[in-house]
N, C-alpha and C positions, 0 to 999 in steps of 0.2 A: 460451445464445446462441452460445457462442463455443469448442462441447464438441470442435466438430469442426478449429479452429483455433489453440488457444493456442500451439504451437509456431511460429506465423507471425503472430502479434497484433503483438509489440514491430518487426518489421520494416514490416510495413503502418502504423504509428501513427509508430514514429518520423521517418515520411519529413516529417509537417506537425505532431505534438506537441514543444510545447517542454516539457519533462519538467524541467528545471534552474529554469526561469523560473517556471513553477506550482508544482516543490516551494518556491521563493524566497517568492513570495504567500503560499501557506499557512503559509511561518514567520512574516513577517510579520502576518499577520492575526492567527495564534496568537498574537504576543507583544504586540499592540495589544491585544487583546480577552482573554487567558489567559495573563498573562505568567508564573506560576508554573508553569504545564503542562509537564511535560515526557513522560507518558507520551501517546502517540495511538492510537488503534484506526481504521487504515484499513478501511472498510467498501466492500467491491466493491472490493477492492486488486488486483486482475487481477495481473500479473506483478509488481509488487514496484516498480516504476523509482522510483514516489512514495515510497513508504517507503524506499527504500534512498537516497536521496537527505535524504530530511527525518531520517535516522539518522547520516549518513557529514558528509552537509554544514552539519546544522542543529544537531545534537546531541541530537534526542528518538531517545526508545526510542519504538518502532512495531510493532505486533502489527496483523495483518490476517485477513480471511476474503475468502471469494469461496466460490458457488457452484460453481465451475467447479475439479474437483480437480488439474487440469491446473493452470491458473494457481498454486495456490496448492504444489505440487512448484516452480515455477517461484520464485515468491517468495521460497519459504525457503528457496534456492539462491541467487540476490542480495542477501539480505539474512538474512543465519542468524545475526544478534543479535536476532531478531524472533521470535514465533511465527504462524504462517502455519495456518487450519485452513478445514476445509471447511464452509460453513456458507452457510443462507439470513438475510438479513439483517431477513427480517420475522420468523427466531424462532431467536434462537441462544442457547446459555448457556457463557460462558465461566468462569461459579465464579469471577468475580473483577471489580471494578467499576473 
């Protein structure tokens, strides 16, 4: 969807996404609901902003894919404690649970 824009996704998105406040939720919810968790697998992690936030701010390790190999060059560029690969989300195998 987005094969043709990832270079210009985080400027379009961040003019109305709060990116701080939704990674904030999903710690929260994590620690309510999974309070041991600390590994996550963003699934359709687009550029990285969630991950590199729920890593920097929240203190999980975060590994991601995305479709879109743009995005995911993108992600392991803001967040390069993470692993970032290209993958469809209805059939990926990352050899590790």
């Amino acid at each position: 969807m987005f094969n043709q824009s990832t270079e210009l996704y985080d400027l379009i998105y961040s003019k109305f996404k709060d990116y701080p406040a939704e990674a904030g939720q999903m710690a929260e919810l994590l620690q309510a609901r999974c309070p041991d968790a600390r590994r996550l697998l963003d699934v359709g992690c687009g550029s990285g902003r969630h991950a590199a936030l729920l890593t920097k701010e929240h203190g999980y390790e975060v590994d991601g894919i995305d479709i879109e190999a743009g995005f995911v060059k993108i992600a392991g560029k803001r967040c390069p404690e993470g692993d970032f690969v290209q993958a469809d989300m209805a059939d990926f195998d990352l050899s590790r649970t």
